[in-house]
Legacy VTK file of the C-alpha trace (Angstrom):
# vtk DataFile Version 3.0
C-alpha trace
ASCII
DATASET POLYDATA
POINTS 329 float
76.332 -177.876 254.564
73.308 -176.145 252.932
74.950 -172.892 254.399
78.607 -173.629 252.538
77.077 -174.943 249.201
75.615 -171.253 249.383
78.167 -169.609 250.377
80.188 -171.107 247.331
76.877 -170.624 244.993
77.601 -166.741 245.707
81.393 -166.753 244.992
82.482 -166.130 248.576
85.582 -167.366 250.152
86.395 -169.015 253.104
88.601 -167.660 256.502
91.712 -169.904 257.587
89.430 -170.847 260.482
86.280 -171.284 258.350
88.135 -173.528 256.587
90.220 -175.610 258.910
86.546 -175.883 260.794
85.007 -177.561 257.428
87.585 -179.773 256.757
87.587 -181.066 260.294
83.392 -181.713 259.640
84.274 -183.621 256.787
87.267 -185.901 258.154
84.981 -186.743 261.425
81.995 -187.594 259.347
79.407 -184.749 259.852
78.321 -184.574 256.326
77.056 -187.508 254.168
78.687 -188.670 250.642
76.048 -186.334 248.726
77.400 -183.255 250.681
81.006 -184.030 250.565
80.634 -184.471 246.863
78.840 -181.527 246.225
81.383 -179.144 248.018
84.338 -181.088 246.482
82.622 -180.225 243.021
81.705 -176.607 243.850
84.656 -175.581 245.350
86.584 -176.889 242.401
84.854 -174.925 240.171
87.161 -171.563 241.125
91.145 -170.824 242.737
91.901 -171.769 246.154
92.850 -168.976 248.543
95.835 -168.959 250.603
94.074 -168.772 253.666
91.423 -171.948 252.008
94.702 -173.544 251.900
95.991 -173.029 255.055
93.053 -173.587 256.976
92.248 -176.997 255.151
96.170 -178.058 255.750
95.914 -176.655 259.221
92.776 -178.999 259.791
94.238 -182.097 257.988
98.113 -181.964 260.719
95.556 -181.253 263.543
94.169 -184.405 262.997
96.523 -186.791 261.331
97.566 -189.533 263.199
101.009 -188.533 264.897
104.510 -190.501 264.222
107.914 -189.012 265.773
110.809 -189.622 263.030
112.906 -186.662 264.174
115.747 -188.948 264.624
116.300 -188.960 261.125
116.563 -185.607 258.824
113.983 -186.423 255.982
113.023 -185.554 252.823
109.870 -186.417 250.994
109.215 -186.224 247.181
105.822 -185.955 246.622
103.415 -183.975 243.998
100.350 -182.867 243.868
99.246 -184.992 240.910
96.119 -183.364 238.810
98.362 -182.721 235.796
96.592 -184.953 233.732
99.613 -185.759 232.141
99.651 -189.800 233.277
103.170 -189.901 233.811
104.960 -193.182 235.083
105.429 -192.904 238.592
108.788 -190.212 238.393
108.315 -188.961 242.204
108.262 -192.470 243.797
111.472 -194.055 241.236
112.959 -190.951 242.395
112.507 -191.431 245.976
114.253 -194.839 246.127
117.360 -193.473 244.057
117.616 -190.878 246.524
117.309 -193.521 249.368
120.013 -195.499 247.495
122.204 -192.306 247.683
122.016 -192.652 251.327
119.797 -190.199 252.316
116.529 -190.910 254.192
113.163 -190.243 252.621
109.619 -190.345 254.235
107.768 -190.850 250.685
104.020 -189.922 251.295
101.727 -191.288 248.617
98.146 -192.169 247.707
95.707 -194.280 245.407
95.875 -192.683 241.883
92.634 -190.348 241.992
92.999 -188.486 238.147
95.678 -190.495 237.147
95.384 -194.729 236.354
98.170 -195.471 238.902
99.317 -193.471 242.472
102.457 -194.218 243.641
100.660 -196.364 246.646
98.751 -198.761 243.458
102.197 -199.511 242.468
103.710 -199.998 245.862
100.887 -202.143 247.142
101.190 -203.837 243.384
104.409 -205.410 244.346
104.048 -206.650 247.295
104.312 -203.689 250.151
102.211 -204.041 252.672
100.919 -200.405 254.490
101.245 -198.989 257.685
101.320 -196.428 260.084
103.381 -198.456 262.818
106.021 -195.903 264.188
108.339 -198.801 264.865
108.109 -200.570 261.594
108.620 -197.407 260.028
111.590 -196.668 261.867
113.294 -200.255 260.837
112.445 -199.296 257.231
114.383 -196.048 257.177
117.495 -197.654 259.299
117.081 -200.969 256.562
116.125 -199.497 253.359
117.088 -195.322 253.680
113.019 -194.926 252.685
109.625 -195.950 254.506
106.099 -195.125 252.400
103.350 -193.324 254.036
100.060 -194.448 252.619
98.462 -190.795 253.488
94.907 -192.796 254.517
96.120 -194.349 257.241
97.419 -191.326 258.793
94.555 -189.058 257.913
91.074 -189.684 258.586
90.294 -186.938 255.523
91.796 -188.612 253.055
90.045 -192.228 254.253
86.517 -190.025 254.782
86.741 -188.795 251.105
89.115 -191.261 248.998
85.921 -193.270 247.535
84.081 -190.042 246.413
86.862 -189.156 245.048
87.601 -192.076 242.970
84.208 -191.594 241.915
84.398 -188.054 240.589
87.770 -189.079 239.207
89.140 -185.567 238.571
92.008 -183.250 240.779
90.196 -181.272 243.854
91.547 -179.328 246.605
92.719 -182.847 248.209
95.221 -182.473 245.752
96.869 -179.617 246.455
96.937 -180.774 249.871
98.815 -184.092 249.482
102.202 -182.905 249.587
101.705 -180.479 252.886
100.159 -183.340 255.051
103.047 -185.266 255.551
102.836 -187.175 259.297
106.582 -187.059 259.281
106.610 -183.321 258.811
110.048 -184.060 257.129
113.008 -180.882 256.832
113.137 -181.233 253.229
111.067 -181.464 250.664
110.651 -181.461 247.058
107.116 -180.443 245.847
105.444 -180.948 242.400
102.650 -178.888 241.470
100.265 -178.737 238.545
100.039 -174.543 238.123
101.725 -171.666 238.700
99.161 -170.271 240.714
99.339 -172.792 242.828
103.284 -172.624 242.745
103.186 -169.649 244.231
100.693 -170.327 246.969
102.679 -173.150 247.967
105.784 -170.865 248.482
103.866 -168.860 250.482
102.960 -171.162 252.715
106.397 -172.550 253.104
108.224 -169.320 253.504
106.515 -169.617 256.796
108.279 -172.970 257.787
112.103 -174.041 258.543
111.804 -176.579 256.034
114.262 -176.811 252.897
112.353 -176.696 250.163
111.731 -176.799 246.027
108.648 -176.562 244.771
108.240 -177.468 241.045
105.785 -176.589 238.058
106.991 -177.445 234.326
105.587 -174.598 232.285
103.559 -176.953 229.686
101.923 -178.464 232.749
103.687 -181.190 234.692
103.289 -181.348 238.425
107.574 -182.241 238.135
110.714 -181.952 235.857
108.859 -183.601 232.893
112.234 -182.172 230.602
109.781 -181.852 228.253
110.200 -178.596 228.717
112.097 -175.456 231.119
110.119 -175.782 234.639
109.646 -173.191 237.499
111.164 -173.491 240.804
110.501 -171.626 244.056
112.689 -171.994 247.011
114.269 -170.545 249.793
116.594 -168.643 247.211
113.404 -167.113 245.102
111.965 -167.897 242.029
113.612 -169.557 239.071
113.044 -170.512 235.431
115.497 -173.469 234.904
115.655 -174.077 230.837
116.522 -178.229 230.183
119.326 -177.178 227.607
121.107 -175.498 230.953
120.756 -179.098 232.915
122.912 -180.327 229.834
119.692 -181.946 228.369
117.487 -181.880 225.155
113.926 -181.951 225.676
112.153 -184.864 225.005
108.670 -185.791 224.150
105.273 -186.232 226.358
105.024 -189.939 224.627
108.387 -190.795 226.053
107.182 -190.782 230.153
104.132 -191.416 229.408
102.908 -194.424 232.353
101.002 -197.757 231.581
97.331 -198.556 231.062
97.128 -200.763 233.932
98.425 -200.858 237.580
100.197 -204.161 236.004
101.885 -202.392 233.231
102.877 -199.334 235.351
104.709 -201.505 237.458
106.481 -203.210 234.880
107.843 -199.511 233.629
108.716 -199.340 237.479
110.532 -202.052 238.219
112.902 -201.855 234.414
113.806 -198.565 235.739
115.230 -199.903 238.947
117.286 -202.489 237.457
118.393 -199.558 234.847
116.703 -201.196 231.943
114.360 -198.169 231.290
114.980 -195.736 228.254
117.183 -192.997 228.426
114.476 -190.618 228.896
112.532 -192.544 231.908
116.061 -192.754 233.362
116.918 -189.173 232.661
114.004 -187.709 234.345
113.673 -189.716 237.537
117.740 -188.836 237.731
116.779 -185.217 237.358
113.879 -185.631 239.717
116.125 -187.301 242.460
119.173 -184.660 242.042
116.970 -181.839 242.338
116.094 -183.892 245.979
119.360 -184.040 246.638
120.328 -180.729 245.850
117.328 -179.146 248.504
118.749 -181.403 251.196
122.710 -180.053 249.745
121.474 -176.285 249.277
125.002 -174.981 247.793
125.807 -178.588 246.055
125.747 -178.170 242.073
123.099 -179.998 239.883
126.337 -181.918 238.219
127.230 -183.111 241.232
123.789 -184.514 242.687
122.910 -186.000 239.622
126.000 -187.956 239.739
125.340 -189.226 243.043
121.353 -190.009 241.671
123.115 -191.443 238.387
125.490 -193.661 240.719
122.782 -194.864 242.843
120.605 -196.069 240.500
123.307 -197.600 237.647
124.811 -199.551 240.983
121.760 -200.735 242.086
121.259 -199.053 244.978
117.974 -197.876 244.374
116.983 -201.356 243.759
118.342 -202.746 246.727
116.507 -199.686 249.105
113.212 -201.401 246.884
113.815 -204.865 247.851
114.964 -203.992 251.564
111.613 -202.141 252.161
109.232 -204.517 250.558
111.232 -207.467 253.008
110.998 -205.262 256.101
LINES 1 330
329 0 1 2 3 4 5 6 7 8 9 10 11 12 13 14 15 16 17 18 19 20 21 22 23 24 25 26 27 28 29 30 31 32 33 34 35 36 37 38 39 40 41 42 43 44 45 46 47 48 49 50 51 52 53 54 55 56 57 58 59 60 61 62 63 64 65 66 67 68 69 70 71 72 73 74 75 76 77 78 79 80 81 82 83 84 85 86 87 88 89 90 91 92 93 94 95 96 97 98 99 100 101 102 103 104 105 106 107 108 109 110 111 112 113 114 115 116 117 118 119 120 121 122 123 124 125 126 127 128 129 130 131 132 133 134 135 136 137 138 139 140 141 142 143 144 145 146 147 148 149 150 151 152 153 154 155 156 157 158 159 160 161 162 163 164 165 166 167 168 169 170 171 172 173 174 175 176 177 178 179 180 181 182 183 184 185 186 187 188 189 190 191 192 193 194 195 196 197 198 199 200 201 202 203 204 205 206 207 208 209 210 211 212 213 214 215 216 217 218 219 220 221 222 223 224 225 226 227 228 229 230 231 232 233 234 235 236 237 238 239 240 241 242 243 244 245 246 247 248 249 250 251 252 253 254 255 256 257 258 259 260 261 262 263 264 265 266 267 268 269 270 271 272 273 274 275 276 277 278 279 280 281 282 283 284 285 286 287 288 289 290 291 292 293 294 295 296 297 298 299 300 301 302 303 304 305 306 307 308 309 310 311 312 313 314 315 316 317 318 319 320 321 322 323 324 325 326 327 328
């Protein structure tokens, strides 16, 4: 490690295989909590590379623990987090109105790390319990449309570091590679991210894969369609600046989506939305989250139309009922 720290200390970067050869030290415990921290802190101090990021994602499938869902086509809604913007959780409501559309999502989430509450607080919050059982998860995507993948449990990294990072308590490179480390490996995929730079690393990346895909980065910040404001998009079609007043919106305020204080309170937001008693923003934006999902699984479908079939699904309850059928599978 003493040979990294320096190599950081002098502003050098890393090869894809220099790397994917760190990462897999760190996941199978060759450095202590000291080291891990220290390299964490370091490397966060400049940009990521697009070979850094490629050779830590490369390390991170290599040794996740592997589930076959290919029965089903997928998609997954998952950001990066790091904004700092402690939004409610938009990505996860989302992913259960897309479920209720009918569509099935692999949802990969996490203990909140910068932010009070990760999508996996809430979940775990009211009442789902984790795992990584192929067959369980199979049930919950024929039951419910949607089966949660607490990202620990499927990657020794993430377990390895997740209490030094709770510790430091700010976005690292563990971040960024959240949303690329899906066990599933679903076909579709809706990424937030929290900069442009990064943006356009990710579509780097996944101009290299088969998947259908939107990346998204709100230009005041948000790691998703925050509509407090027009928001990049990268995908298979090129780059994008979609404006809010186009989506037949007016922007609203930070206040308005801003999440609770507590785990408790986050989940209260989280469960009003379901049964459609949030405000018009919350509701707006996980709508907008959830068509935009819809629409990278649909590539030539209108925005209109998905976000009628997100506003449908969530106004008849569907989303609620994909909730209640996971948490009883």
């Amino acid at each position: 490690m003493k040979k990294i720290l320096n190599h950081l200390f002098e502003n050098k970067t890393f090869s894809k295989d220099e790397a994917q050869r760190i990462l897999t030290s760190i996941a199978l415990g060759e450095f202590n909590t000291s080291q891990i921290a220290a390299f964490i802190t370091a490397f966060g101090m400049r940009n990521i590379t697009v070979d850094e990021l490629q050779g830590f994602r490369d390390a991170m499938l290599d040794l996740c623990l592997k589930i076959d869902l290919s029965e089903f086509e997928l998609v997954d809604l998952c950001g990066t987090g790091g904004d700092g913007k402690d939004t409610f959780n938009i990505s996860t409501l989302a992913s259960f109105v897309v479920a209720g559309a009918g569509y099935k999502v692999a949802k990969h989430g996490n203990y909140g790390v910068s932010s009070g509450c990760g999508s996996s607080n809430v979940m775990e919050y009211l009442g789902y319990t984790f795992t990584n059982d192929e067959n369980a998860l199979k049930r919950s995507l024929e039951q419910a449309g949607i089966c949660f993948l607490h990202a620990p449990l499927f990657n020794p990294a993430m377990k390895t570091v997740a209490p030094i990072r709770k510790e430091l308590g700010v976005k690292t490179f563990f971040n960024m590679l959240g949303p690329m480390v899906n066990p599933a490996q679903p076909k579709n995929q809706i990424v937030g991210v929290f900069s442009l730079e990064l943006a356009r690393l990710y579509a780097y990346l996944y101009q290299q894969t088969d998947k259908n895909y939107t990346i998204i980065h709100a230009v005041d910040g948000f790691d998703e369609v925050s509509m407090t404001c027009d928001f990049k998009t990268f995908s298979k079609k090129g780059e994008a600046l979609n404006k809010i007043s186009d989506l037949g919106f007016e922007e609203i305020t930070e206040t308005e989506i801003q999440g609770g204080d507590t785990v408790e309170s986050s989940a209260k937001i989280f469960v009003d939305i379901l049964n459609g008693e949030g405000t018009d923003a919350q509701i707006n934006v996980v709508l907008c989250n959830a068509a935009l999902a819809i629409q990278t699984i649909k590539d030539n479908a209108p925005f209109a139309d998905c976000y009628y079939e997100a506003e449908e699904a969530l106004m008849q309850k569907k989303a609620l009922q994909s909730f209640k059928k996971l948490i009883a599978v």
